[in-house]
MITIDREN-261523 format. One line per 5 residues: number of its first residue (from 1); for each residue x, y, z of C-alpha. Coordinates in steps of 0.25 Angstrom, whole numbers, always signed. Layout:
<martis>
NUM) X:Y:Z | ...
</martis>
This chain:
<martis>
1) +307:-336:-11 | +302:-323:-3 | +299:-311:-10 | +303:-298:-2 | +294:-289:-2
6) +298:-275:-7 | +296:-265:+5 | +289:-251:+5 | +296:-238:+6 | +290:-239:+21
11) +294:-253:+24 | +307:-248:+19 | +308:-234:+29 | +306:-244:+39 | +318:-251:+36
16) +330:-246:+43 | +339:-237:+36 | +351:-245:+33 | +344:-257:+28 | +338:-247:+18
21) +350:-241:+14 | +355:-254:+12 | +346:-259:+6 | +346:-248:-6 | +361:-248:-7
26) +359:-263:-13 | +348:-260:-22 | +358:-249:-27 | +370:-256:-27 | +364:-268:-35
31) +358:-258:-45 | +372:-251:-48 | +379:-263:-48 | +369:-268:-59 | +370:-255:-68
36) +387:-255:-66 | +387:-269:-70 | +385:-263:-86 | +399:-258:-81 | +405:-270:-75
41) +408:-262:-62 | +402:-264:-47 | +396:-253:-39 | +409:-253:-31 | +418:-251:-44
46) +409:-241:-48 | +411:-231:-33 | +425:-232:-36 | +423:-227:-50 | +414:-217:-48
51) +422:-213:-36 | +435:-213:-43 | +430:-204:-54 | +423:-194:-44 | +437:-193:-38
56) +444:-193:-50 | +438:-179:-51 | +443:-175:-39 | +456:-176:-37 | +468:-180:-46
61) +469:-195:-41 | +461:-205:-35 | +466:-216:-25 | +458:-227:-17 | +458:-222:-6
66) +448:-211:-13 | +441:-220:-20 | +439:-228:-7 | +433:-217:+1 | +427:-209:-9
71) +418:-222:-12 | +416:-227:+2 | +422:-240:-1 | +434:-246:+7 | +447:-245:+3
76) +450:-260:+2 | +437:-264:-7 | +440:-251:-16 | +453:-256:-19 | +447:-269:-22
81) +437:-261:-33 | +449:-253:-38 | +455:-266:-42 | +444:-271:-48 | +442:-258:-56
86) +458:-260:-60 | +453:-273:-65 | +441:-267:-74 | +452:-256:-78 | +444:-244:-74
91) +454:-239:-63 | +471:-240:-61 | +477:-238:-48 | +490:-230:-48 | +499:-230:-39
96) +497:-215:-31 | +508:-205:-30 | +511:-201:-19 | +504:-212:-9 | +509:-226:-11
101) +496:-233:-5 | +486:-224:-14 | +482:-230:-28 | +476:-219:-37 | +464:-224:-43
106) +462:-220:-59 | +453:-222:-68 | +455:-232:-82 | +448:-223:-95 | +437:-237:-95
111) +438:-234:-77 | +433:-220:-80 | +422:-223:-91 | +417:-235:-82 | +416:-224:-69
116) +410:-213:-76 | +399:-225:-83 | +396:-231:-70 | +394:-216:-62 | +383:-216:-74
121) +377:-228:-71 | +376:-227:-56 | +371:-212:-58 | +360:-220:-68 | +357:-230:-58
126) +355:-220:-44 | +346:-212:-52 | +337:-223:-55 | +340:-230:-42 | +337:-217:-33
131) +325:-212:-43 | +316:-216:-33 | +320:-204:-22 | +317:-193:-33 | +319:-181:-27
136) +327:-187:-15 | +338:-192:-21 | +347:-179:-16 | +343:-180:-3 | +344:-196:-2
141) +358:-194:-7 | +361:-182:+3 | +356:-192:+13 | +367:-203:+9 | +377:-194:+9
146) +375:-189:+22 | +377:-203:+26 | +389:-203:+18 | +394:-190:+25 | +391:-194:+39
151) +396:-209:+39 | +407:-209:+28
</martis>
């Protein structure tokens, strides 16, 4: 078997952008999914909780559809999590007042808990994981969002 050879940060520059970006987004995705798995939640699970209770303090009730754009995931496959989360009983759905199609997304006491743990672990994670900007951590972060702005 071949071994790959780590690159240099040059070797890296050279590489173009999106490749980069990807390539990153995995190291981070497979680092959070191995500190939630103490939690028994996925990455995915955990947006939607952490979005959930970001909302929660927002406004009075939270449906799908909120939870689908506020976490820039579609609505079909946040559904799907909901359910799943239904399953772990951490959320309910309830049937919403005034707009048959809407389902109001609530937190279980265990759902709330669970979010409130996994926005400490992820929090625990990034900072080891993005130690290695120091200073430029902000302004990496004013980059992304930026991006976010501008294409979502």
């Amino acid at each position: 078997m071949r071994k790959i050879e780590k690159l240099s940060v040059t070797k890296i520059t050279e590489e173009p952008v999106s490749s980069v970006l990807w390539q990153v987004s995995s190291e981070w995705q497979r680092g959070v999914k191995r500190a939630l798995d103490s939690i028994d939640i996925t990455p995915s699970q955990s947006m939607i909780l952490s979005s959930l209770l970001f909302l929660s303090k927002q406004r009075e009730s939270v449906t799908q559809i909120d939870l689908s754009l506020h976490s820039k995931i579609d609505p079909m496959t946040t559904s799907s999590i909901i359910r799943t989360l239904e399953r772990k009983e951490l959320v309910r759905r309830k049937e919403h007042s005034t707009d048959t199609r809407a389902k109001i997304v609530v937190f279980t006491s265990y759902g709330s808990k669970t979010a409130k743990q996994a926005v400490k672990i992820i929090e625990k994670f990034d900072d080891q994981f993005f130690e290695a900007l120091g200073n430029r951590s902000k302004t990496f972060q004013s980059s992304l969002a930026i991006l976010l702005k501008t294409r979502g």
